[in-house]
C-alpha positions as CSV (number, residue, x, y, z in Angstrom):
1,X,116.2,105.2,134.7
2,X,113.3,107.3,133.3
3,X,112.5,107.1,129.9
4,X,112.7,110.1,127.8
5,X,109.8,111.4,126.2
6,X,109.7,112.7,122.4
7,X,106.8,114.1,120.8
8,X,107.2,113.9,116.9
9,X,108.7,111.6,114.6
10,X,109.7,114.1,112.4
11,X,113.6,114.7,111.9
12,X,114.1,116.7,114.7
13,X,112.4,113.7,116.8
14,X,113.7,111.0,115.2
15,X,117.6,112.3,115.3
16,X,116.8,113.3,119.1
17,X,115.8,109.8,119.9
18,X,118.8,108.4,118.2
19,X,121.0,110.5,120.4
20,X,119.8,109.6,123.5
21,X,119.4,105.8,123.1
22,X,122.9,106.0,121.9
23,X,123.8,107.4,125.1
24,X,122.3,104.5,126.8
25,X,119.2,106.3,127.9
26,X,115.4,104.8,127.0
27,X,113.1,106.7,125.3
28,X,109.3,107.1,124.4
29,X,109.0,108.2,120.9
30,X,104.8,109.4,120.4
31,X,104.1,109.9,117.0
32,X,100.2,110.9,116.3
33,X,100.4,109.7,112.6
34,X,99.1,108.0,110.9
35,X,96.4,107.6,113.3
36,X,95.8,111.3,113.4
37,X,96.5,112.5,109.5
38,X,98.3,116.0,108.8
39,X,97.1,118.0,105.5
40,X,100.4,117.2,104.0
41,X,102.4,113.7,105.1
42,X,101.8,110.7,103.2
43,X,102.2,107.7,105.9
44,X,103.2,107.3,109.6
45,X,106.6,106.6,108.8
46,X,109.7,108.4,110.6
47,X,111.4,111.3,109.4
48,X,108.8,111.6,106.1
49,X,109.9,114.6,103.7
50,X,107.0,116.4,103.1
51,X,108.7,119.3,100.6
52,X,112.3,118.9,98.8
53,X,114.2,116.3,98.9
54,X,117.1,118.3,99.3
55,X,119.9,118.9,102.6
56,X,120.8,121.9,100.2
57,X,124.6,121.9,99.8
58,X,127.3,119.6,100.8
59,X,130.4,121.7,100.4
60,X,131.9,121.8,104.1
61,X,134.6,124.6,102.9
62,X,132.3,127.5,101.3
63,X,128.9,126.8,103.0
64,X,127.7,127.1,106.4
65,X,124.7,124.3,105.7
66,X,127.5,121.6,104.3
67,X,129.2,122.2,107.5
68,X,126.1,121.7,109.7
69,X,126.5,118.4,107.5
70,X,129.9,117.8,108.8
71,X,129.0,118.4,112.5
72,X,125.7,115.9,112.2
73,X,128.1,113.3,110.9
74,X,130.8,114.1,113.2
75,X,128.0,113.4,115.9
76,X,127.1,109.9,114.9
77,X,123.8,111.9,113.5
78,X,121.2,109.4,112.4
79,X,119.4,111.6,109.6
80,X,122.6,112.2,107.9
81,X,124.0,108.7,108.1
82,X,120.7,107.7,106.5
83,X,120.6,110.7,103.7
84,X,123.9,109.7,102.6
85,X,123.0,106.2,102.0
86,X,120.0,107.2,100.0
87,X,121.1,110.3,98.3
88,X,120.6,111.0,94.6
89,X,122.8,112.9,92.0
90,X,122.2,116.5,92.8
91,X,125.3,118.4,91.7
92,X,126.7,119.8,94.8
93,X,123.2,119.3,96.6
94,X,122.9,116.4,98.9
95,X,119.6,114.9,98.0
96,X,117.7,111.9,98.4
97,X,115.0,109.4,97.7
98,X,112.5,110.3,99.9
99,X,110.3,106.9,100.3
100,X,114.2,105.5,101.2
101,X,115.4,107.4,103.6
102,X,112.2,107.7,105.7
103,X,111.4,104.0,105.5
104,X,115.4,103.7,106.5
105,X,115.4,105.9,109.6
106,X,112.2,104.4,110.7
107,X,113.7,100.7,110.7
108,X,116.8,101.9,112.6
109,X,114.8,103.6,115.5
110,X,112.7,100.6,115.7
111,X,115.3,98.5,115.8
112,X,116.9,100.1,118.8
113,X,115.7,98.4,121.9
114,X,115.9,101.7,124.2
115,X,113.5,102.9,121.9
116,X,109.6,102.3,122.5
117,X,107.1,104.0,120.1
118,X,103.7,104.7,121.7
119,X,101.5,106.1,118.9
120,X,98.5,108.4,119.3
121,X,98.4,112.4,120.0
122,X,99.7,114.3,122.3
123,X,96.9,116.9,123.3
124,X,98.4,118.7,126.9
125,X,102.0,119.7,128.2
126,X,102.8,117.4,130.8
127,X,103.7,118.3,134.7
128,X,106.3,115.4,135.4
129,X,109.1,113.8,133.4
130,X,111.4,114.9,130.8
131,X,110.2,115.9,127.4
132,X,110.8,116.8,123.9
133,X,108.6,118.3,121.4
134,X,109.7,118.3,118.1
135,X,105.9,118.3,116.6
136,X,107.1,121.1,113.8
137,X,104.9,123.4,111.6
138,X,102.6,121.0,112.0
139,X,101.8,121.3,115.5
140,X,98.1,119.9,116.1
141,X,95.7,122.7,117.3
142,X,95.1,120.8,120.5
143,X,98.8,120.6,121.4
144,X,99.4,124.3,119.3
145,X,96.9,125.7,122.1
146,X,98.4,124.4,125.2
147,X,101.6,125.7,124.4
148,X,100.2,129.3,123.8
149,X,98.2,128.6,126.7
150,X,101.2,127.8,128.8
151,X,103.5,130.4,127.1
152,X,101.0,133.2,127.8
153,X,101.6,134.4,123.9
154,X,100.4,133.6,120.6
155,X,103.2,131.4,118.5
156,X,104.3,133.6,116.0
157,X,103.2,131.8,112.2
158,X,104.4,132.3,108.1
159,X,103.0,130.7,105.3
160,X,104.9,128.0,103.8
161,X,104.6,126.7,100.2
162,X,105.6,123.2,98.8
163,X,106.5,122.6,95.0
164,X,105.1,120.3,92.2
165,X,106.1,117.1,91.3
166,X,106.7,115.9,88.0
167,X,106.2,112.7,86.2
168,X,109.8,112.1,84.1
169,X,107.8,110.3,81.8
170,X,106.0,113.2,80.4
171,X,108.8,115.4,80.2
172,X,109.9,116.3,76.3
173,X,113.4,115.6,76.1
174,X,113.4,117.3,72.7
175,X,113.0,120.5,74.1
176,X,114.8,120.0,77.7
177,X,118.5,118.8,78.2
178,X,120.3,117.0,81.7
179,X,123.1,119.3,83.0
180,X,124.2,120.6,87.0
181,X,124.6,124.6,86.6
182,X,128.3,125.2,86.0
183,X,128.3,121.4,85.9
184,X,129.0,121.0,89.5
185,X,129.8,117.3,90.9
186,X,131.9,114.8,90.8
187,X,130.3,112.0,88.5
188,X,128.6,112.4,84.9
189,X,125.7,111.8,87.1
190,X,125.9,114.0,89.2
191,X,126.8,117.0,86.3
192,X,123.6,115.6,84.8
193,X,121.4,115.4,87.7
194,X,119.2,118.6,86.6
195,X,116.8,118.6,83.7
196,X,116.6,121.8,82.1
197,X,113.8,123.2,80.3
198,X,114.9,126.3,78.2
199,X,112.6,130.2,77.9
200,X,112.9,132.6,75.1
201,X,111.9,136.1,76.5
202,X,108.6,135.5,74.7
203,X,108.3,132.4,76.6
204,X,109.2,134.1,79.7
205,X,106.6,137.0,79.6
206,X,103.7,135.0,78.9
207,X,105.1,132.3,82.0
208,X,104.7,135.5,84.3
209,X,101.6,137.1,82.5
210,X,99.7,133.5,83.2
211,X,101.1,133.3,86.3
212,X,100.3,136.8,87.8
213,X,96.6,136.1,86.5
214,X,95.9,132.6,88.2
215,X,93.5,132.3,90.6
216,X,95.2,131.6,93.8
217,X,94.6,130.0,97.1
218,X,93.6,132.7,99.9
219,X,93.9,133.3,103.4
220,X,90.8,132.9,105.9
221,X,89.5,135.8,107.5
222,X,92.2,136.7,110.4
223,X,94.8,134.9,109.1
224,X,97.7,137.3,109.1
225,X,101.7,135.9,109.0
226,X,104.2,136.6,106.5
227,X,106.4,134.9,104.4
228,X,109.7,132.9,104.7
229,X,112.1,134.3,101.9
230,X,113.6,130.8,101.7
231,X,110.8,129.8,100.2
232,X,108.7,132.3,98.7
233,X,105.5,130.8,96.7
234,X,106.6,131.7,92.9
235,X,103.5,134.3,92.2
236,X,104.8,136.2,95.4
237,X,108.4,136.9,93.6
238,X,106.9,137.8,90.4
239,X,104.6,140.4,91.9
240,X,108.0,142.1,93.9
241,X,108.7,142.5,89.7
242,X,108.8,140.5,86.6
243,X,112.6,139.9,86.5
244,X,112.4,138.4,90.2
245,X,112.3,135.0,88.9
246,X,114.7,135.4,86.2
247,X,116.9,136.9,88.4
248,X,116.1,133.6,90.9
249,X,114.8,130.0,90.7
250,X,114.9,130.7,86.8
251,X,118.2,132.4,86.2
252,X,119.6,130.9,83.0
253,X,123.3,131.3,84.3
254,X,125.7,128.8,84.5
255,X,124.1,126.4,81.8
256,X,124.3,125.4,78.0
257,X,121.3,123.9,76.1
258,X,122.8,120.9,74.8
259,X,120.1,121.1,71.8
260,X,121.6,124.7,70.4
261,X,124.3,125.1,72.2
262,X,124.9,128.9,70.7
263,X,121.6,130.2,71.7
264,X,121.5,131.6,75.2
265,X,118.4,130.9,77.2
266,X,116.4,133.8,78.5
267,X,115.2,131.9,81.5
268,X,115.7,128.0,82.8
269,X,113.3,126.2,84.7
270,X,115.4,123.3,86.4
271,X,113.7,119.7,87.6
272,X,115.3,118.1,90.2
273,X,115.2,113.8,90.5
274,X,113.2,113.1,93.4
275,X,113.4,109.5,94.0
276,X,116.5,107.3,93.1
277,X,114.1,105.2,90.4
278,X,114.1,108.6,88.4
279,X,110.8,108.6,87.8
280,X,109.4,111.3,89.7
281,X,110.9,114.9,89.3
282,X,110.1,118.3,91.7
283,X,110.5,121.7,90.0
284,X,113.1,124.1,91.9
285,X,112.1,126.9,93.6
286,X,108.5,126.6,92.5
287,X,106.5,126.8,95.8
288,X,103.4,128.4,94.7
289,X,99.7,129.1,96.4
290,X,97.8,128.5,92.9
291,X,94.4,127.0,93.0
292,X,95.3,122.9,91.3
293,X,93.4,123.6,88.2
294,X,95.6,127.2,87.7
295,X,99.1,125.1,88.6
296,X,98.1,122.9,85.7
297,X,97.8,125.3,82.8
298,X,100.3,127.8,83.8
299,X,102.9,124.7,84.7
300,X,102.5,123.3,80.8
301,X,103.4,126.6,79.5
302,X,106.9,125.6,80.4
303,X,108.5,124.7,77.0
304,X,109.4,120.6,78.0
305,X,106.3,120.5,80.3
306,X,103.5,121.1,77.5
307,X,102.5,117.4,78.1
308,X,103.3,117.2,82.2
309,X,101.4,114.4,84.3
310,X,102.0,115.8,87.9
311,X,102.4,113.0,90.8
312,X,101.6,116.2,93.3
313,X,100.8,119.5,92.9
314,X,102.3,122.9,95.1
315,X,100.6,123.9,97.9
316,X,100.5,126.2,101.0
317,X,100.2,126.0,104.4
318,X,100.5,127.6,107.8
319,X,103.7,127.1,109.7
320,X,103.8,127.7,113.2
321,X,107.0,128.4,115.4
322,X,107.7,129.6,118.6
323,X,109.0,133.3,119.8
324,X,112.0,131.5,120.8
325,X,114.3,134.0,122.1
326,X,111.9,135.0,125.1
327,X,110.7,131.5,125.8
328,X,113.8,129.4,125.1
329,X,117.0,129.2,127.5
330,X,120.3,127.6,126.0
331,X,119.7,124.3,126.5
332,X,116.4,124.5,124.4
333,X,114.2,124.0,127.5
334,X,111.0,126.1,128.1
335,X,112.4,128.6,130.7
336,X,108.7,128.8,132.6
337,X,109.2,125.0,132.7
338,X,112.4,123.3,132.3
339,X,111.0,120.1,132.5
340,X,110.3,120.5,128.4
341,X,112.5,120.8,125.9
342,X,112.2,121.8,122.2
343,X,113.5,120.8,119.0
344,X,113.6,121.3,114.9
345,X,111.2,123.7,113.0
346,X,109.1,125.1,116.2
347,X,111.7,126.6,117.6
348,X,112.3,129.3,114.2
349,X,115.0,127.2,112.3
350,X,114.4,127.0,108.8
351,X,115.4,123.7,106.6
352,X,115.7,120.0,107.2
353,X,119.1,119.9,108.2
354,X,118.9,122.6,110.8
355,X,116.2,121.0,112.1
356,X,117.6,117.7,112.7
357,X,120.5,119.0,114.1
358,X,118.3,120.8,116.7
359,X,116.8,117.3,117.7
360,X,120.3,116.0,117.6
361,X,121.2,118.6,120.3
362,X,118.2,118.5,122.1
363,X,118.5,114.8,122.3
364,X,122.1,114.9,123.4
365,X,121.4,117.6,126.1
366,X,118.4,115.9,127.7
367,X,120.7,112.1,127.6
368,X,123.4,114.3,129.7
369,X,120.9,115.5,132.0
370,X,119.3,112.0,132.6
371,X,123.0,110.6,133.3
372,X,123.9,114.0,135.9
373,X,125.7,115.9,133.7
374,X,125.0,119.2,132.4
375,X,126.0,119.5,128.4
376,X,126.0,123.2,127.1
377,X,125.8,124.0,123.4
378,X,128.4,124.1,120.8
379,X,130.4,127.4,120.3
380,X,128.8,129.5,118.6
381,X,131.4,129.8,116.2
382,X,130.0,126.5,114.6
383,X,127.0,125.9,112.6
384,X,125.2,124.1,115.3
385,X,126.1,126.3,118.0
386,X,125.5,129.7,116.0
387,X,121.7,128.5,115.3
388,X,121.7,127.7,119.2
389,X,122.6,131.5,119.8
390,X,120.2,132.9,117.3
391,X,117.0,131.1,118.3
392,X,117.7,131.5,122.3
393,X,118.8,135.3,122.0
394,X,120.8,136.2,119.3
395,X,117.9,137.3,117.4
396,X,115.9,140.3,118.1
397,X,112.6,139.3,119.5
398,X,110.5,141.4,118.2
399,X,111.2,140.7,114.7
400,X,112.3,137.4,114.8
401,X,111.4,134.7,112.2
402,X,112.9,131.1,110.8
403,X,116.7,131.1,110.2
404,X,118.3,128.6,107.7
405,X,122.0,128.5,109.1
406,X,124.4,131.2,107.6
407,X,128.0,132.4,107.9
408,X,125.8,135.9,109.1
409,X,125.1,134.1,111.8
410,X,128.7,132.8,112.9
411,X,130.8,135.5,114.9
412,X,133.7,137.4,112.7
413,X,136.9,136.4,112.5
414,X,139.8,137.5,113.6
415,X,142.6,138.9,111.4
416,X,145.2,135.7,111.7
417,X,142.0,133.6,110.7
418,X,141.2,135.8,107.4
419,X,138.9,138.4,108.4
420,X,139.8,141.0,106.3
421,X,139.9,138.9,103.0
422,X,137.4,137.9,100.3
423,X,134.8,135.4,100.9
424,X,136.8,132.8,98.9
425,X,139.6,132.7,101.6
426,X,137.3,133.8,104.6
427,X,134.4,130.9,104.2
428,X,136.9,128.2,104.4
429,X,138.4,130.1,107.1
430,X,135.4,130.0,109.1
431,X,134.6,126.1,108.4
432,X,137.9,125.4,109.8
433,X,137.3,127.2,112.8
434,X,134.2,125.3,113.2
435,X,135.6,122.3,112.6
436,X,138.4,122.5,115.2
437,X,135.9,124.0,117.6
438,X,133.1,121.2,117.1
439,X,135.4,118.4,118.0
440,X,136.8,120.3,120.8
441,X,133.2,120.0,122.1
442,X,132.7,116.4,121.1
443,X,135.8,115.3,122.6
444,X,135.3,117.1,125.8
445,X,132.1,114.9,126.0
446,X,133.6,111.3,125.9
């Protein structure tokens, strides 16, 4: 039997390998790194994190991404089996320790003898055999320009920023206090898993006067792409108004300073635990294009953060994704040539998760090919399956940009399954269906 080719060990890559070795099919993983360095991975392991370390939330009753969990898991999915092994306290997040988890999936690939890594780039599409890119945002030019060369059509492109990271060491407990918002989770651990670092309004003004008068990073002549709201650098939300971040990653809702527990915080900048030592600490929601020097003083304005080491500092760069829904069919292959598949951020999803469960699909439908079947995609009344139909014509074309999986995306429900009610009684409503449907689908595979 032919081997399988995969370009890209990110998560989309590494979960599609995983899926078709399982299935009893070899594969060729190519992986340029570290051999050919990217502005913003570390090492040439599998599956490296390169932003949060978070999968976002693991409810599977009220949230469409915590069912995406469900269905990864339900499929024998690699990245999750891996992120749960190494996750950290995160409230109702799933997170994990970065270092782990990559190091992890990397040993299990390597470990499975259908697998064979060949490292080194890939530069050109090629005419014969079946493939998989999964090269992400981080698509090299060379292989970036033979896809636009081959798809007749510019990849569409936004600007994606990363967050700093903190050193716990430096952070003045005095001031800040441990505590989930709403205390969410199920261990003291987990309802501590946050640090908290408190704003008076004064505080808060002077945060967005600094911030609004930093020198930031700029585009290069030409450069013109918008934008994910997902992920919107910090400065970019305070210029849409000054109560944007109040209102956002710094809404003081849903939390009680421990330290003066009868004085309401005007604002809350929260710290997530980054690695499972503790040591290391990302700030939420602050994605930001500052210039390093700028990051530093406006960061230690940050009443706990006066005296903050940084391990890494934000950043932004250029994302690139394919116009899926004109270039895409159903089965994630490249209509001009079917030959090629794609999988994870390229093809317009938005988030880790969604990512890897567009490897795991992609992996799963090019395994079924290899063996003479033909697999089509999940309904698309589940999270997989509605990402499926957004990406490969759901969405409109001419405006379309990266999706993280919502229940906007799933199809309504009928009136016996609660369509008509409150979200409270309709979300679970819709994971249920999802559920039933996505093992439907699984079983009508064995």
């Amino acid at each position: 039997m032919q081997p399988i080719h995969i370009v890209g060990a990110g998560l989309a890559g590494s979960e599609a390998a995983w899926q078709i070795a399982r299935a009893g099919v070899p594969v060729v993983l190519h992986e340029m790194r570290p051999q050919v360095a990217t502005f913003a991975h570390r090492t040439g392991d599998c599956a490296e994190m390169v932003c949060s370390n978070s999968f976002r939330s693991d409810d599977d009753q009220m949230n469409a991404v915590g069912q995406l969990h469900w269905e990864m898991r339900a499929a024998g999915g690699l990245v999750m089996a891996m992120a749960d092994r190494h996750r950290l306290p995160a409230g109702g997040a799933l997170a994990v320790d970065r270092d782990a988890f990559s190091a992890a999936v990397t040993e299990a690939l390597r470990a499975e003898p259908l697998i064979t890594f060949q490292p080194g780039e890939v530069t050109a599409l090629p005419a014969e055999g079946t493939w998989i890119f999964a090269t992400g945002p981080l698509t090299s030019p060379a292989l970036g320009q033979a896809i636009r060369a081959e798809t007749g059509a510019e990849s569409l492109a936004f600007f994606d920023a990363i967050a700093p990271i903190v050193h716990a060491e430096t952070i003045d407990m005095s001031i800040c206090w441990r505590q989930s918002r709403y205390d969410k989770g199920d261990t003291p651990e987990e309802r501590t898993a946050y640090i908290n670092c408190p704003m008076t309004r004064e505080d808060y003004e002077g945060f967005i006067d600094a911030l609004l008068a930093a020198e930031k990073t700029e585009f290069h002549e030409g450069e013109t792409a918008g934008y994910f709201d997902g992920c919107l650098p910090i400065e970019v939300m305070a210029e849409r108004g000054r109560e944007t971040l109040r209102h956002g990653p710094m809404k003081p809702v849903g939390l009680t300073n421990a330290h003066n527990p009868t004085e309401k915080p005007y604002a809350v900048v929260q710290l997530r635990r980054d690695n499972a030592l503790g040591t290391l600490y990302n700030i939420v929601g602050f994605q930001t294009k500052m210039k390093y020097g700028a990051q530093v003083d406006v960061f230690r304005r940050i009443p706990g953060l006066q005296n903050a080491s940084f391990a890494r500092l934000g950043g932004i760069h250029r994302n690139s994704f394919l116009n899926s829904p004109t270039l895409i069919d159903d089965r994630l292959r490249l209509r001009a040539r079917p030959n090629l598949r794609f999988a994870g951020q390229v093809t317009g999803v938005e988030g880790y998760v969604e990512s890897a469960a567009m490897g795991l699909l992609a992996g799963r439908m090019a395994a079924a090919e290899a063996l003479g079947r033909d697999l089509a995609p999940p309904p698309g009344t589940t999270s997989m399956g509605a990402l499926v139909h957004h990406i490969t014509g759901g969405a409109d074309a001419k405006t379309f940009q990266p999706m993280n999986v919502n229940f906007g995306l799933y199809p309504p429900l009928d009136a016996m399954r609660g369509g008509r009610r409150g979200r409270k009684d309709r979300y679970p409503a819709y994971t249920a269906r999802a559920k039933e449907d996505f093992t439907a689908w699984l079983a009508a595979q064995a």
